[in-house]
VMD Tcl script that builds the backbone (N, CA, C; Angstrom):
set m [mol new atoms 354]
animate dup $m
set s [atomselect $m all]
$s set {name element resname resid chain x y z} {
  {N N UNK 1 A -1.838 6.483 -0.912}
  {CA C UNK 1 A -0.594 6.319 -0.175}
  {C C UNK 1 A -0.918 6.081 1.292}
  {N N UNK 2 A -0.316 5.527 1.977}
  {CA C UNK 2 A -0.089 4.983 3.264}
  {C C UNK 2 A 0.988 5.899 4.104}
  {N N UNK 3 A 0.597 6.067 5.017}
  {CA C UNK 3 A 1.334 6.731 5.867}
  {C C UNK 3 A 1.453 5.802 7.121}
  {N N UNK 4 A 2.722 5.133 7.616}
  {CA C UNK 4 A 2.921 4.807 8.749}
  {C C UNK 4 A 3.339 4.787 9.892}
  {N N UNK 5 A 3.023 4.405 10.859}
  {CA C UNK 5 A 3.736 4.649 12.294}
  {C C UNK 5 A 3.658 3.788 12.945}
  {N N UNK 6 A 4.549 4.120 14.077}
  {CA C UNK 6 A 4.769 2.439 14.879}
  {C C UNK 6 A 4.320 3.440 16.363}
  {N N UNK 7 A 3.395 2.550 16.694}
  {CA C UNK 7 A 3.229 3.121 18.221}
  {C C UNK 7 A 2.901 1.823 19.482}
  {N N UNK 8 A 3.952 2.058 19.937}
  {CA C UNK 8 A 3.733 1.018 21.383}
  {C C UNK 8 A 4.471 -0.065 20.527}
  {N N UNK 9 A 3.496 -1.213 20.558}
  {CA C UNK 9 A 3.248 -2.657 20.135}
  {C C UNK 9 A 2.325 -2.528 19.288}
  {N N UNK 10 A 1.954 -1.888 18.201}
  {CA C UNK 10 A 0.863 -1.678 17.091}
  {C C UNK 10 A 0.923 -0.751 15.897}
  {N N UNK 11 A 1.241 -1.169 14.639}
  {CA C UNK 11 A 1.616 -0.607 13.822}
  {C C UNK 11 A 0.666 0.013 13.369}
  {N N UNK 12 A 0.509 1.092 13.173}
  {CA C UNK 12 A -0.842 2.234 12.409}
  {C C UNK 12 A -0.561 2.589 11.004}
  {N N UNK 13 A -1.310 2.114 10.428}
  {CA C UNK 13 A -1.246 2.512 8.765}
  {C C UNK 13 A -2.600 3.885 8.917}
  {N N UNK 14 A -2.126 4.916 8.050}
  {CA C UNK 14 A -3.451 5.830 7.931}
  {C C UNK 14 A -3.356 6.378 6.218}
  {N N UNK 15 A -4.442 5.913 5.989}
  {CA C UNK 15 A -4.707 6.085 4.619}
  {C C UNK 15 A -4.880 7.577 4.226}
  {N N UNK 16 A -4.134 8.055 3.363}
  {CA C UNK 16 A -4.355 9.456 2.915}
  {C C UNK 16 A -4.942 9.463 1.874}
  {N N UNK 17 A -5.268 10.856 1.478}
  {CA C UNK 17 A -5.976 11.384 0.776}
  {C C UNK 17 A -7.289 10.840 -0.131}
  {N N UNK 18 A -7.354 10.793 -1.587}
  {CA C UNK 18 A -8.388 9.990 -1.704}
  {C C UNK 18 A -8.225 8.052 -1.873}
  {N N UNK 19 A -7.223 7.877 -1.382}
  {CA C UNK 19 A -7.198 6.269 -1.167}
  {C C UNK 19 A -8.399 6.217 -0.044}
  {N N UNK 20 A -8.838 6.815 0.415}
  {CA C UNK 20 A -9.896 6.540 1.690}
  {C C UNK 20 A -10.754 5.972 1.199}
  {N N UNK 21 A -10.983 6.571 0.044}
  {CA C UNK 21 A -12.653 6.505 -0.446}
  {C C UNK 21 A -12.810 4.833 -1.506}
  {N N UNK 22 A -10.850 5.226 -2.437}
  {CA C UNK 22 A -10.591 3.751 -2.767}
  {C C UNK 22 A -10.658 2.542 -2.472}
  {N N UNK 23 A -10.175 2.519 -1.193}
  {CA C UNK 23 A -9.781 1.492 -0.337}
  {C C UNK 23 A -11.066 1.411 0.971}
  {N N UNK 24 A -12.355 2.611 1.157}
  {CA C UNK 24 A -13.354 1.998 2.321}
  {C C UNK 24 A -12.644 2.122 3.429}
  {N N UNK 25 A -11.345 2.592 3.629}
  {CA C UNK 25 A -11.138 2.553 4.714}
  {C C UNK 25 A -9.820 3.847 4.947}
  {N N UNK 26 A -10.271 4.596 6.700}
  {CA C UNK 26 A -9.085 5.429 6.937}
  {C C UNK 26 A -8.254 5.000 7.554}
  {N N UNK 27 A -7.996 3.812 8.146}
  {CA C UNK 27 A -6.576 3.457 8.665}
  {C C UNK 27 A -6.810 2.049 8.684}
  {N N UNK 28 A -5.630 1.184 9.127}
  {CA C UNK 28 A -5.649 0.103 9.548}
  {C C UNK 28 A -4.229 0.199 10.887}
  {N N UNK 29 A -5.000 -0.931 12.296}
  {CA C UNK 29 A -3.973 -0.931 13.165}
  {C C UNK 29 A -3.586 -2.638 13.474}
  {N N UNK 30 A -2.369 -2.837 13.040}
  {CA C UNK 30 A -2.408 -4.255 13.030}
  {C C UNK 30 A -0.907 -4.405 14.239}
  {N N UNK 31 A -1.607 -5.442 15.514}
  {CA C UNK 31 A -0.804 -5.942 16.705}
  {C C UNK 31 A 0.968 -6.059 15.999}
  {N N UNK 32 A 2.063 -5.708 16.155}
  {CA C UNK 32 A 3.134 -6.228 15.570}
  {C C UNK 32 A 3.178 -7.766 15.870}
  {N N UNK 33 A 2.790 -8.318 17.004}
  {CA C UNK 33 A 2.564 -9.569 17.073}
  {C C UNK 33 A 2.185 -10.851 15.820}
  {N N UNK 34 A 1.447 -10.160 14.791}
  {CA C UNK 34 A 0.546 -10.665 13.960}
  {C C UNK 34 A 1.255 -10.059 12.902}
  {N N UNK 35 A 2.182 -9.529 12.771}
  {CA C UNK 35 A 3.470 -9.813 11.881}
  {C C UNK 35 A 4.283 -11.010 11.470}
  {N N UNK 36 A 3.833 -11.642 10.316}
  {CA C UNK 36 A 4.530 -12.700 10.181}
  {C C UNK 36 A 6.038 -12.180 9.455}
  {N N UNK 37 A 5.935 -11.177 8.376}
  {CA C UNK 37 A 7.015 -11.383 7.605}
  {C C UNK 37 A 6.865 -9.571 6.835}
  {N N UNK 38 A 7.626 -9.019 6.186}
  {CA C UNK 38 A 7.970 -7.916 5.873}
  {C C UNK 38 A 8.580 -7.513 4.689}
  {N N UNK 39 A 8.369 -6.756 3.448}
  {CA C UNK 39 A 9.316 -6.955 2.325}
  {C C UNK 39 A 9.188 -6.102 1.582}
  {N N UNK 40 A 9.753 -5.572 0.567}
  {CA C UNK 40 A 9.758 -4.514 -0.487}
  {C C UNK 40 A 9.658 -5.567 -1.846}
  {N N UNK 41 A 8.408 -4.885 -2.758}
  {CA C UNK 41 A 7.869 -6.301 -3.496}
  {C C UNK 41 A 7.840 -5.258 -4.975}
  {N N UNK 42 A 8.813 -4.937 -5.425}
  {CA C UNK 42 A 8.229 -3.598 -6.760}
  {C C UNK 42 A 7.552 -4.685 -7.645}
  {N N UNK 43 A 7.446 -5.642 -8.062}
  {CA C UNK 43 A 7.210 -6.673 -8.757}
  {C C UNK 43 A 6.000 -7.229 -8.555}
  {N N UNK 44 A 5.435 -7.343 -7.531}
  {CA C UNK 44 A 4.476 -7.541 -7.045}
  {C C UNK 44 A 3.425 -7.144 -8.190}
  {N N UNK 45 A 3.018 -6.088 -8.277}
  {CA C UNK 45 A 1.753 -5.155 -8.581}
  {C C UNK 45 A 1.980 -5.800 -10.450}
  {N N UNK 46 A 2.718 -5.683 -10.895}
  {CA C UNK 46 A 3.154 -6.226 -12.325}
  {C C UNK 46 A 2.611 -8.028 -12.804}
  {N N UNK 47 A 3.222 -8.989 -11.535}
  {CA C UNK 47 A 3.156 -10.117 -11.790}
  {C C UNK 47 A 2.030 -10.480 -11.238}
  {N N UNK 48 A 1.047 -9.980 -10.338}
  {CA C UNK 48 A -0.488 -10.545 -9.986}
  {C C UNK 48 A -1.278 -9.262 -10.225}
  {N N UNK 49 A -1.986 -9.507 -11.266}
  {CA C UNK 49 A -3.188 -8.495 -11.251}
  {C C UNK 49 A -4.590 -8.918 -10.812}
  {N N UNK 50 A -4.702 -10.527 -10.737}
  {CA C UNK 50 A -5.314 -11.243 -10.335}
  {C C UNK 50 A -6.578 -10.823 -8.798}
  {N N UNK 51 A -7.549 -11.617 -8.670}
  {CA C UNK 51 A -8.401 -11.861 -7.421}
  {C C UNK 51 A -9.538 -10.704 -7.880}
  {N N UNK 52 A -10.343 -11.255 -6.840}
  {CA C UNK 52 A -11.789 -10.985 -7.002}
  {C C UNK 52 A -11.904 -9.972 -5.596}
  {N N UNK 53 A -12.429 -8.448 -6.216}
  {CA C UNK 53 A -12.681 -7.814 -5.968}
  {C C UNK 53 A -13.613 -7.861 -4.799}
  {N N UNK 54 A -13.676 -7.272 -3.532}
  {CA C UNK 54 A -14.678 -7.320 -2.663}
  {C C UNK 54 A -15.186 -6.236 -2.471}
  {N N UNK 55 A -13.975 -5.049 -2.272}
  {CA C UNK 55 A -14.682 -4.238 -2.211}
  {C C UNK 55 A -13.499 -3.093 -2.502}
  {N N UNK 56 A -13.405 -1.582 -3.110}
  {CA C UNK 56 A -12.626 -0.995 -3.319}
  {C C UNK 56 A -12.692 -0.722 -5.481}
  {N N UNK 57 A -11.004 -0.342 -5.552}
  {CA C UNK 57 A -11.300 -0.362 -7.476}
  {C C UNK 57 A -9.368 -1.066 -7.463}
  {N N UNK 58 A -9.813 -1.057 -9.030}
  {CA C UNK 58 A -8.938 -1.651 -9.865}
  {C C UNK 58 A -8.523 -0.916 -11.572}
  {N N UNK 59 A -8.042 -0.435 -11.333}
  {CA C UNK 59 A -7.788 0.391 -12.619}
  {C C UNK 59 A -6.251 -0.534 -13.474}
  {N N UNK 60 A -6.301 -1.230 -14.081}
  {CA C UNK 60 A -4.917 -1.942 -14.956}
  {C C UNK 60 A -4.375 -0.761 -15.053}
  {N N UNK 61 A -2.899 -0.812 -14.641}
  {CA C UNK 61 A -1.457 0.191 -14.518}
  {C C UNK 61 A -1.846 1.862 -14.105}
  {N N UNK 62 A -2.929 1.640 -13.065}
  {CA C UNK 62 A -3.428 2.755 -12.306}
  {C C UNK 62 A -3.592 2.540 -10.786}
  {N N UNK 63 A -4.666 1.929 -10.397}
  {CA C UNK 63 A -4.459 1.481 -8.940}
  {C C UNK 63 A -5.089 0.036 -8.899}
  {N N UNK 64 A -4.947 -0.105 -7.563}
  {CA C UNK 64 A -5.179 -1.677 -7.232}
  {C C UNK 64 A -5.891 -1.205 -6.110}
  {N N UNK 65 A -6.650 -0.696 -4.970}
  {CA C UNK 65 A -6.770 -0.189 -3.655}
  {C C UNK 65 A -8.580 -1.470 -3.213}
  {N N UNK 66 A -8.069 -1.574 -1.992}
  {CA C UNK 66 A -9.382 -2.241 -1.838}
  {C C UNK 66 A -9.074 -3.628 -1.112}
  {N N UNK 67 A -9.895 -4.151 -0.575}
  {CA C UNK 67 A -10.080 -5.857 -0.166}
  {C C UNK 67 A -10.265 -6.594 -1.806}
  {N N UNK 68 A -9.360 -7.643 -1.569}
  {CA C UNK 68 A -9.269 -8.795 -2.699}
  {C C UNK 68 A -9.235 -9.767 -2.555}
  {N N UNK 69 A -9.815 -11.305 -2.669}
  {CA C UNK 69 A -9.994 -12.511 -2.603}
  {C C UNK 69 A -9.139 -12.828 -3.480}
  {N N UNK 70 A -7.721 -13.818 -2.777}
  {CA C UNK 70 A -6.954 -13.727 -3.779}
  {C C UNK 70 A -6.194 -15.455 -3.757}
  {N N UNK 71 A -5.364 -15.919 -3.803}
  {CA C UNK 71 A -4.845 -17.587 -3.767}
  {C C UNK 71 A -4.590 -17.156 -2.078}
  {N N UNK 72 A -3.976 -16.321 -1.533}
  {CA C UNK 72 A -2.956 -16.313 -0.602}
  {C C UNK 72 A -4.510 -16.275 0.785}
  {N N UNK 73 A -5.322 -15.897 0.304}
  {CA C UNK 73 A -6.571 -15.320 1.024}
  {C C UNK 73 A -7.158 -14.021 0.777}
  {N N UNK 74 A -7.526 -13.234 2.139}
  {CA C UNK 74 A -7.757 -11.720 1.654}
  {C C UNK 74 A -7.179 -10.943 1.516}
  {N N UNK 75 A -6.588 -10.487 0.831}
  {CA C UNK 75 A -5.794 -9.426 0.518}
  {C C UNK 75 A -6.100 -7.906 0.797}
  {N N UNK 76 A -5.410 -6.711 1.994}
  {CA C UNK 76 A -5.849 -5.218 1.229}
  {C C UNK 76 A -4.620 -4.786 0.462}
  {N N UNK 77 A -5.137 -4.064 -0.887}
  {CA C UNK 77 A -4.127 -3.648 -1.430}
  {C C UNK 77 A -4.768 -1.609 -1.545}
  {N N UNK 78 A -3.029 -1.202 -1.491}
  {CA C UNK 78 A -3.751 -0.021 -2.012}
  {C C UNK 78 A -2.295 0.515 -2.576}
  {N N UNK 79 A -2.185 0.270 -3.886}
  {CA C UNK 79 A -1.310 1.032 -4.781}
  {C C UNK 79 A -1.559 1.657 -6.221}
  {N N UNK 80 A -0.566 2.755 -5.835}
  {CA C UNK 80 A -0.508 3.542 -7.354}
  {C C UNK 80 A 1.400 3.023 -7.951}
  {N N UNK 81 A 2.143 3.036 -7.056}
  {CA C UNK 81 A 3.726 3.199 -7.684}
  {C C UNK 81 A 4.026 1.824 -7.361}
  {N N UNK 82 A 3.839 0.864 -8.347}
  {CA C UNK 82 A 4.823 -0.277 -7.894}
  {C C UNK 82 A 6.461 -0.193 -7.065}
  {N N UNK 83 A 6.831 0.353 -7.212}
  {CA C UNK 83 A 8.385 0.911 -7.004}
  {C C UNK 83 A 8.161 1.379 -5.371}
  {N N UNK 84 A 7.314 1.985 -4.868}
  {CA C UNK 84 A 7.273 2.064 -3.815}
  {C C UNK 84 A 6.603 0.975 -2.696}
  {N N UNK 85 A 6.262 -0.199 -3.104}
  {CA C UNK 85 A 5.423 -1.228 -2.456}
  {C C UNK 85 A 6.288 -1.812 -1.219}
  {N N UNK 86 A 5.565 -2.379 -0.180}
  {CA C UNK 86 A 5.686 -2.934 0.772}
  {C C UNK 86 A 4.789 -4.186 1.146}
  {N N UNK 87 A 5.074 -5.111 0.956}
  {CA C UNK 87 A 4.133 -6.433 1.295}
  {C C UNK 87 A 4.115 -6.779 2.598}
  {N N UNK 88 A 3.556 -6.874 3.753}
  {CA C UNK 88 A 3.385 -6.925 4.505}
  {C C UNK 88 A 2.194 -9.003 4.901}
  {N N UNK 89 A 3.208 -9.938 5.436}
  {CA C UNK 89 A 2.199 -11.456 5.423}
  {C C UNK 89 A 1.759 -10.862 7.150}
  {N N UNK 90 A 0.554 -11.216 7.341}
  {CA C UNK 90 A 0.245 -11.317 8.562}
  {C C UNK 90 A -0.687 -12.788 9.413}
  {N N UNK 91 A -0.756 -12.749 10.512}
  {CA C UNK 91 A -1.022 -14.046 11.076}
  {C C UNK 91 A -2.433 -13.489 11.987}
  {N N UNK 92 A -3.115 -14.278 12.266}
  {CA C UNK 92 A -4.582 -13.703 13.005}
  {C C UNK 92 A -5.144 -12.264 13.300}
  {N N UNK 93 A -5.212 -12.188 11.567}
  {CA C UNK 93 A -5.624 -11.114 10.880}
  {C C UNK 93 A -6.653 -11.200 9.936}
  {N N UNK 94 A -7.733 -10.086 9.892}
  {CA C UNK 94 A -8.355 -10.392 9.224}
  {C C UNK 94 A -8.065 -10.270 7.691}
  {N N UNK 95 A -7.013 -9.674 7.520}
  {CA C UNK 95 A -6.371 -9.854 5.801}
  {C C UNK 95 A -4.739 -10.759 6.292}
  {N N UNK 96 A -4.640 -11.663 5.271}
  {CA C UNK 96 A -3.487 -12.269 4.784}
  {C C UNK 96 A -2.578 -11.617 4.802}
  {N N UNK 97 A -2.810 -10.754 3.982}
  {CA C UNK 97 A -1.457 -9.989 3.684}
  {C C UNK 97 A -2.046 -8.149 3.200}
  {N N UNK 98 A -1.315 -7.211 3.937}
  {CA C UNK 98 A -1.261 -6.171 3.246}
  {C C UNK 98 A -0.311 -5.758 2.220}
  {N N UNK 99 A -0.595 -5.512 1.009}
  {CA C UNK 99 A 0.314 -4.741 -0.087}
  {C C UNK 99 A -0.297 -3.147 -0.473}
  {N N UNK 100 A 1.102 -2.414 0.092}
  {CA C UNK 100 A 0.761 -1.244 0.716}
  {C C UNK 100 A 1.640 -0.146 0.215}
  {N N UNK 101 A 1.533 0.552 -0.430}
  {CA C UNK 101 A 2.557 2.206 -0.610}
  {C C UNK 101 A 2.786 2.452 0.217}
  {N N UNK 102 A 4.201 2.919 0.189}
  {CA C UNK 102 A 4.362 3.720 1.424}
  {C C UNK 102 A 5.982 4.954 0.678}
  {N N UNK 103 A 5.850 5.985 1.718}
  {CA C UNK 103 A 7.215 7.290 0.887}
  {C C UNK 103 A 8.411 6.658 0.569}
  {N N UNK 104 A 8.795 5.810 1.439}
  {CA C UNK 104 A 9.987 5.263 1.736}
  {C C UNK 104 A 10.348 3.540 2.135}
  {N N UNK 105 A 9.894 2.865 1.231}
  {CA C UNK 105 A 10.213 1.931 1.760}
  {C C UNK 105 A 11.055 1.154 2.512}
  {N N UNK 106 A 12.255 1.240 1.989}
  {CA C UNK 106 A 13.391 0.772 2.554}
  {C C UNK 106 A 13.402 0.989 4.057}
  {N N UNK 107 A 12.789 2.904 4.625}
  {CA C UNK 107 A 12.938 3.073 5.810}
  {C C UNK 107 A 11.843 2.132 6.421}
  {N N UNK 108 A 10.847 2.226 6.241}
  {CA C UNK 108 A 10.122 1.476 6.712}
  {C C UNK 108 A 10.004 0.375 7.147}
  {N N UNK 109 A 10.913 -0.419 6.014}
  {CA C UNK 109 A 11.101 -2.129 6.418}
  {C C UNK 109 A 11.667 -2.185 7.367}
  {N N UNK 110 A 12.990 -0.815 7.680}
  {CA C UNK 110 A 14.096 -1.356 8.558}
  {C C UNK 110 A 13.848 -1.165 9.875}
  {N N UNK 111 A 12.179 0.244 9.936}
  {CA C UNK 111 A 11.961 0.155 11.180}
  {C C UNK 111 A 10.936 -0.711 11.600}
  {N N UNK 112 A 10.334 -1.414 10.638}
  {CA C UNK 112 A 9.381 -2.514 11.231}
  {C C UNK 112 A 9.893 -3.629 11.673}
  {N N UNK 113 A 11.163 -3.939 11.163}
  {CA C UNK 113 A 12.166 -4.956 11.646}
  {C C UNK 113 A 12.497 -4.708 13.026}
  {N N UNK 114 A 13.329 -3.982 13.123}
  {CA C UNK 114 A 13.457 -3.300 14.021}
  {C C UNK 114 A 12.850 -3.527 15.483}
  {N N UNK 115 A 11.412 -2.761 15.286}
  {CA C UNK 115 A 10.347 -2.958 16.224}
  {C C UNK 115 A 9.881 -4.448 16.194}
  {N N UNK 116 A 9.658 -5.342 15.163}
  {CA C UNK 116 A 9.285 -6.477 15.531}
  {C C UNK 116 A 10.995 -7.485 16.488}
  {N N UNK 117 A 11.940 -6.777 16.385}
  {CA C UNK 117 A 13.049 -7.150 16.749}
  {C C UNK 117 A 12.942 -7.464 18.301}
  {N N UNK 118 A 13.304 -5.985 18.506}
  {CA C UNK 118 A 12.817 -5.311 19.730}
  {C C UNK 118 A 12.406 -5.823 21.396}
}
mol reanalyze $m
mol bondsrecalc $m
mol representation Tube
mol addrep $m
């Protein structure tokens, strides 16, 4: 799971618990600038199981967590609950796109909107 926050002009993702070890990584901080686009995707995790692993795991209808070489580019993904997903497209970044858990989506979208509003 993902835990997020918005601070300043820079959105902080911090990876909890053992997604750390899943995913290689304890946080990610990406410029809101380099926000292209924002979305709640439950569908997502169901309709692409797809791309080549770089680094992280893949468990079919368990997790997805990790860097992925995927059509769109690099992908990080780190989910367990489809239902809770957040897709995140980004622009001069080193991943494409994050697809990301998070407690609450809905809140989340509305404050990343929000802040990219702003």
């Amino acid at each position: 799971m993902i835990e997020p926050r918005i601070e300043g002009k820079t959105l902080i993702l911090e990876i909890k618990g053992v997604d750390k070890i899943w995913t290689l990584k304890g946080h990610l901080e990406i410029p809101l600038e380099h926000i292209k686009s924002v979305r709640t995707d439950s569908e997502i995790v169901k309709s692409y199981l797809g791309g080549v692993k770089v680094a992280g795991a893949r468990i079919p209808n368990v997790i997805k967590a990790g860097t992925f070489i995927e059509h769109e580019g690099k992908i990080f993904w780190d989910v367990h609950k489809p239902e809770v997903v957040v897709v995140l497209e980004l622009n001069n970044e080193n991943y494409s796109e994050l697809v990301i858990e998070v407690a609450d989506p809905a809140k989340f979208t509305e404050d990343l909107l929000n802040a990219l509003n702003a």
